[in-house]
Residue frames relative to the residue before (quaternion, step in Angstrom):
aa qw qx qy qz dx dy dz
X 1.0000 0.0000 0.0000 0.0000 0.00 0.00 0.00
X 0.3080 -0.7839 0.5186 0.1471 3.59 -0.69 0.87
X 0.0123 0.8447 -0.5302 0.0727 3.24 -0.89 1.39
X 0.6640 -0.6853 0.2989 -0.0053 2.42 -1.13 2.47
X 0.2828 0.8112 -0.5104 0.0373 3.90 -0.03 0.24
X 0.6073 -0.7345 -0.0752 0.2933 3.65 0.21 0.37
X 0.7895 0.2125 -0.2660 0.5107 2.26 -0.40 1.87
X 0.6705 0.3181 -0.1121 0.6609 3.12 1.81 -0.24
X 0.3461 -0.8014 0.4876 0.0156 3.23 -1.24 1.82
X 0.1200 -0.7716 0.6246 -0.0025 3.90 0.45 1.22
X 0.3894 0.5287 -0.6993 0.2826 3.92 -0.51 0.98
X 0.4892 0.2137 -0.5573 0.6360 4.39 0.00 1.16
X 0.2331 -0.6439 0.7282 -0.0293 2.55 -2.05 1.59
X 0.2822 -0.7441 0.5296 0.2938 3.05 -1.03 0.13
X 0.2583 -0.8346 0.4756 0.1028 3.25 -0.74 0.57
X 0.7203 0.4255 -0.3171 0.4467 4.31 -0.45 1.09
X 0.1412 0.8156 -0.4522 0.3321 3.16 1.85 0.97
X 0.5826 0.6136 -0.4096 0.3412 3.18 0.68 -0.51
X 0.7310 0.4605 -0.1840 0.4687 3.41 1.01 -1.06
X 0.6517 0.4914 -0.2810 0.5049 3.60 1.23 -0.95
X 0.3824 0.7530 -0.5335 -0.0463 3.91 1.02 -0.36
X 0.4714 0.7469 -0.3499 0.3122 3.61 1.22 -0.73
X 0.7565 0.5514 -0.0535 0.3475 2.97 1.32 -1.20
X 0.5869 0.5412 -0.0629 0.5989 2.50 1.52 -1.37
X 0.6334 0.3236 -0.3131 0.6293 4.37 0.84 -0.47
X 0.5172 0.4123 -0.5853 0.4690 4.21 0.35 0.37
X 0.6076 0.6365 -0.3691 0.2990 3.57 0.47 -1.43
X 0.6373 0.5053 -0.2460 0.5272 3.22 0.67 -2.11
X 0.8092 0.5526 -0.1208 0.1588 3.22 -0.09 -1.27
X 0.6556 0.6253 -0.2130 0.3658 2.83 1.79 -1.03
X 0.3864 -0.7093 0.4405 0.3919 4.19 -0.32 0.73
X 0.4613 0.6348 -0.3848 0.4859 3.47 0.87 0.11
X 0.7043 0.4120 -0.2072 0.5397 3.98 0.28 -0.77
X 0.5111 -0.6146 0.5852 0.1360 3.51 -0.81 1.86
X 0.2399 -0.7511 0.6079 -0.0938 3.32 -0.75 1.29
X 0.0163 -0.8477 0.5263 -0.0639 3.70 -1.09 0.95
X 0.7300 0.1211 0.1517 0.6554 3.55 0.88 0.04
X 0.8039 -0.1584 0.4299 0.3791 2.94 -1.56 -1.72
X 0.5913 0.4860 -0.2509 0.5927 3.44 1.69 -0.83
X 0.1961 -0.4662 0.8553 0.1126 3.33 -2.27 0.38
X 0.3239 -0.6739 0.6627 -0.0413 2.82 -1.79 1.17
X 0.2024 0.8473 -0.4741 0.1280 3.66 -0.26 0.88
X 0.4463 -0.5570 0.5689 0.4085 4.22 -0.71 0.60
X 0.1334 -0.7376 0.6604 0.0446 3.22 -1.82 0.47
X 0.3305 -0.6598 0.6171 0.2733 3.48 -1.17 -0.56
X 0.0111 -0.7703 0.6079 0.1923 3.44 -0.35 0.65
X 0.1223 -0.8758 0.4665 0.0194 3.88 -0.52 1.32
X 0.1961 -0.7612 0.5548 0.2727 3.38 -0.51 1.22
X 0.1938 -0.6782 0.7087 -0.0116 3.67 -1.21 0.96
X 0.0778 0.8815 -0.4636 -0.0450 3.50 0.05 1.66
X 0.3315 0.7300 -0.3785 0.4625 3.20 2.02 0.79
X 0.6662 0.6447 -0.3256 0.1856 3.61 0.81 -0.75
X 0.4129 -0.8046 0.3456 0.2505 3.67 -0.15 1.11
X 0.5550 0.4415 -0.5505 0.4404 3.64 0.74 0.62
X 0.8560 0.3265 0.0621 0.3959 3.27 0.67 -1.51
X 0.0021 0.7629 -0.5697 -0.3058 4.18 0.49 0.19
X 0.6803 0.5864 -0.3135 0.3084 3.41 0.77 -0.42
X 0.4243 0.8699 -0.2082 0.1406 3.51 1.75 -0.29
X 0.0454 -0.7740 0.6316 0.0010 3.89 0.25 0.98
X 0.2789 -0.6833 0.6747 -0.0075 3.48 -0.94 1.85
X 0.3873 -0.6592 0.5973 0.2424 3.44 -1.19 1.04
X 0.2208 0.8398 -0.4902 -0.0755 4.06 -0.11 0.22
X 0.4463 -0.6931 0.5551 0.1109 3.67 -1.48 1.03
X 0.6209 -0.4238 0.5371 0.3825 3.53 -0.97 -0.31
X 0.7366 0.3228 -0.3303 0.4941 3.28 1.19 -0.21
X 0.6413 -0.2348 0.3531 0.6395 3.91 1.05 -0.43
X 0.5652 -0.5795 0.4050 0.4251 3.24 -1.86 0.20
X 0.4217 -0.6766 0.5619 0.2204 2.79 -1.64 0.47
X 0.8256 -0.2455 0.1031 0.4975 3.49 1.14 0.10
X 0.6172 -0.5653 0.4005 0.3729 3.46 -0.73 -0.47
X 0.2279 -0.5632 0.6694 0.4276 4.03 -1.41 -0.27
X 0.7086 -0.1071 0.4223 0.5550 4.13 -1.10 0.17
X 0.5186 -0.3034 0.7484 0.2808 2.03 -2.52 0.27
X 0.7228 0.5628 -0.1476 0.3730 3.59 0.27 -1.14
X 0.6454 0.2518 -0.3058 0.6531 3.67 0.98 -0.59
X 0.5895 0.5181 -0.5096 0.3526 3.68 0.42 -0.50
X 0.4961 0.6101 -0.3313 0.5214 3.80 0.90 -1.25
X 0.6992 0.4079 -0.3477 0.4730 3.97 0.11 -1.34
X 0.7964 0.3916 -0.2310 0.3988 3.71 0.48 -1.56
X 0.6127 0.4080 -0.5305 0.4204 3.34 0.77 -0.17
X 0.7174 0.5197 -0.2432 0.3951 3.92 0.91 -0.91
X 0.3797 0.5166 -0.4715 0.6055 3.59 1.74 0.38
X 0.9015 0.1857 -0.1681 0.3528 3.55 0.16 -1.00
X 0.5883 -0.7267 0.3260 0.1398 3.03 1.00 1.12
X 0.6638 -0.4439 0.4404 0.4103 3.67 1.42 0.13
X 0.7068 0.4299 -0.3911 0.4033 3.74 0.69 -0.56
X 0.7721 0.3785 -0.2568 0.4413 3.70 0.97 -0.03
X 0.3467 -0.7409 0.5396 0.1993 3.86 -0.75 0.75
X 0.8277 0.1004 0.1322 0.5361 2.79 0.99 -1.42
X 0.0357 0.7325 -0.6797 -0.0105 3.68 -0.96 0.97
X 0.4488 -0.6985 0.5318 0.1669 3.43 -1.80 0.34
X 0.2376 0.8457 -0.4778 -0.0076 2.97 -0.40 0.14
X 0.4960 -0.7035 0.2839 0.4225 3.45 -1.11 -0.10
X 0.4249 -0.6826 0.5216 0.2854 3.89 -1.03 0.61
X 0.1021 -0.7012 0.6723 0.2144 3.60 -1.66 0.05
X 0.4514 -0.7139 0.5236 0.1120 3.59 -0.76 1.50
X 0.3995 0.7598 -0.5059 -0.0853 3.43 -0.09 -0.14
X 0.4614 -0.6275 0.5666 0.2690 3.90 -1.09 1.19
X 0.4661 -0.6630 0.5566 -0.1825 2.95 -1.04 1.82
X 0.5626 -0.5503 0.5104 0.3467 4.09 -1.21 0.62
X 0.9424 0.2401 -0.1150 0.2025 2.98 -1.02 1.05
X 0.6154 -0.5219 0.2073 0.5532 2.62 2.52 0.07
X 0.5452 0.7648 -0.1683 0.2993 3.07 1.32 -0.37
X 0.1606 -0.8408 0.5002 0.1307 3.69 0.39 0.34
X 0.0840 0.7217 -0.6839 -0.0653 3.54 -1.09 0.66
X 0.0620 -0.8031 0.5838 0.1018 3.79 -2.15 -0.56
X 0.3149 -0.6739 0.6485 0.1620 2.88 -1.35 1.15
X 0.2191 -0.7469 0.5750 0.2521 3.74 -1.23 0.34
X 0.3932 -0.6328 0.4991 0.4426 4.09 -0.94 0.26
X 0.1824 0.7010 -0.5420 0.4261 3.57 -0.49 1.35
X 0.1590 -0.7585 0.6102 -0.1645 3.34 -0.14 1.78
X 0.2134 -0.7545 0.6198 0.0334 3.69 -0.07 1.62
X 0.7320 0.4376 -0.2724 0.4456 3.95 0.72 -0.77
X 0.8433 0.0231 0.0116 0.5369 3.47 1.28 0.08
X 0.1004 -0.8738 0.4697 -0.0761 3.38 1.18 1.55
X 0.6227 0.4315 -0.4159 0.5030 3.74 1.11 -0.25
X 0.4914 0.6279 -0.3570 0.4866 4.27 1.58 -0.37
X 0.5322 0.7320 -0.3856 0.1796 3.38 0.88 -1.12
X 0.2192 -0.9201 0.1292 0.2978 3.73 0.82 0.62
X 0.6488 0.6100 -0.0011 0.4548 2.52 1.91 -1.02
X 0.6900 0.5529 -0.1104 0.4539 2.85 1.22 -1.99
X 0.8286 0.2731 -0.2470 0.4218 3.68 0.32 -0.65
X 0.5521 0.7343 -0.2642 0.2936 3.56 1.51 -1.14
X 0.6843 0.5088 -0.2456 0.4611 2.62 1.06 -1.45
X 0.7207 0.5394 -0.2866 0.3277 3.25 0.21 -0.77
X 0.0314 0.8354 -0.5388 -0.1043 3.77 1.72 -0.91
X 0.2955 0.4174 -0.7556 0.4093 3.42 -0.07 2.03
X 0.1995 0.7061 -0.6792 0.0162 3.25 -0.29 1.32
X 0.2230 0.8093 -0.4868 0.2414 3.38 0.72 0.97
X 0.7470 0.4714 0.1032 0.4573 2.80 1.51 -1.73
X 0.3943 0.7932 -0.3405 0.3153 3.25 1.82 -0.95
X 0.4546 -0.5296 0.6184 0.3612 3.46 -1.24 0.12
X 0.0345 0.6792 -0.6699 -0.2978 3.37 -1.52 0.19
X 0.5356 -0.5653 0.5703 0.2615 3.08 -2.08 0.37
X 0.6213 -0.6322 0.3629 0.2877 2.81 -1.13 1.21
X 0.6138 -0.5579 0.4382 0.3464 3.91 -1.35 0.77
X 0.1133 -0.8350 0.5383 -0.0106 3.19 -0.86 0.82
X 0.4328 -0.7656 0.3277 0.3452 3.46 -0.63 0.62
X 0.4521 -0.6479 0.4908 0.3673 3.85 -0.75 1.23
X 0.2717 -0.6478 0.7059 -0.0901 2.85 -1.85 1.86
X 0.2692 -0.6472 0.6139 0.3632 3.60 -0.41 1.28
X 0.3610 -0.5899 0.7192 0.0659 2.91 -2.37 0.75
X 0.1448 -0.7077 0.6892 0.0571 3.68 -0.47 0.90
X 0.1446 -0.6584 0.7272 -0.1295 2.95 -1.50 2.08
X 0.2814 -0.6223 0.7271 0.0700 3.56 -1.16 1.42
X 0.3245 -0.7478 0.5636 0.1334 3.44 -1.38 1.20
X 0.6084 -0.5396 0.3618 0.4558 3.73 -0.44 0.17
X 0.3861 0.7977 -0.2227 0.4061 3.05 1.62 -0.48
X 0.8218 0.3831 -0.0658 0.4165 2.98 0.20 -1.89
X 0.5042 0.7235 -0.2235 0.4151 2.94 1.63 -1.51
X 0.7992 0.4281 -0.1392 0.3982 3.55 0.65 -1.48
X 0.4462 0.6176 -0.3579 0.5398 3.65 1.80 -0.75
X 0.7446 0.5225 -0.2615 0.3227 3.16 0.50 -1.69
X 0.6569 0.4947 -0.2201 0.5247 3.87 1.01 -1.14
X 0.7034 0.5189 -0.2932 0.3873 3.25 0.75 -0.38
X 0.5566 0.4806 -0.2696 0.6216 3.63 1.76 -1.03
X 0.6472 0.4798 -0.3494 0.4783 3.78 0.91 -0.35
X 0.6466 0.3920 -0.3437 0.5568 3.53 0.88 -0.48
X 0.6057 0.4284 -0.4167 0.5254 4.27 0.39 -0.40
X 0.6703 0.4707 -0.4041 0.4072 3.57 0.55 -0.25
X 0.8025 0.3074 -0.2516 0.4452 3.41 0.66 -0.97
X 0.6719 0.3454 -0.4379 0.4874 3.49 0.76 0.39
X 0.3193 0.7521 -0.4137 0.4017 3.39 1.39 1.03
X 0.7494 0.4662 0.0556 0.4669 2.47 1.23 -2.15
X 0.6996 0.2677 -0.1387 0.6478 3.75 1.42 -1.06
């Protein structure tokens, strides 16, 4: 489920929080990180680290304080294959959120189904040098109803039913 915070669309988790929790309770914690609720808000780095011996494909989520975890195996694969290689590193923005038991997870804003959509994450930054593009697609007419038509139309719907009733 994709959750909406402004302006920014946190549906990619990250996943090995468990291990980063140290990290992950500075973040929350920190008086610096825009605060909403239950959640801290905080920039990241998402770093691809094609040295890492579990994963060659591994994109570490990292803070100012250390990482805070990983994207998938699976979204990493997508994000590295959105950016085609041209990007090591992207920012974006993280959601902290304090977890049962002390525990700290995050979700990061990072659109895997449309990494050029990502609204936040790449705009802001206007390196659209570097951006991914999306592949060319063939133009699909769009059919636009004018307020116009809209109002003809409501109107032949109203003469009818007071035709009929």
């Amino acid at each position: 489920m994709t959750d909406w915070h402004f302006g920014y669309e946190f549906n990619t988790p990250i996943v090995g929080e468990s291990n980063y929790q140290k990290a992950l309770r500075k973040n929350f914690k920190d008086p610096n990180a825009f605060r909403k609720g239950e959640s801290a808000f905080v920039d990241v780095d998402l770093v691809y680290e094609p040295n890492n011996p579990y994963d060659k494909n591994a994109v570490a989520v990292v803070s100012a304080y250390g990482t805070l975890g990983y994207l998938s195996k699976q979204d990493a694969i997508r994000y590295r294959h959105l950016c085609e290689g041209e990007r090591d590193t992207l920012s974006v923005r993280c959601k902290i959120y304090g977890g049962s038991k002390g525990l700290y997870g995050a979700w990061v804003d990072l659109n895997l189904e449309d990494l050029s959509g990502s609204p936040q994450s790449l705009k802001k930054y206007k390196d659209t040098a570097s951006q991914p593009t999306s592949p060319l697609l063939p133009d699909s007419p769009k059919q636009k109803i004018s307020p116009i038509t809209m109002i003809v139309g409501a109107l032949i719907l109203f003469f009818l039913f007071s035709i009929m009733f």
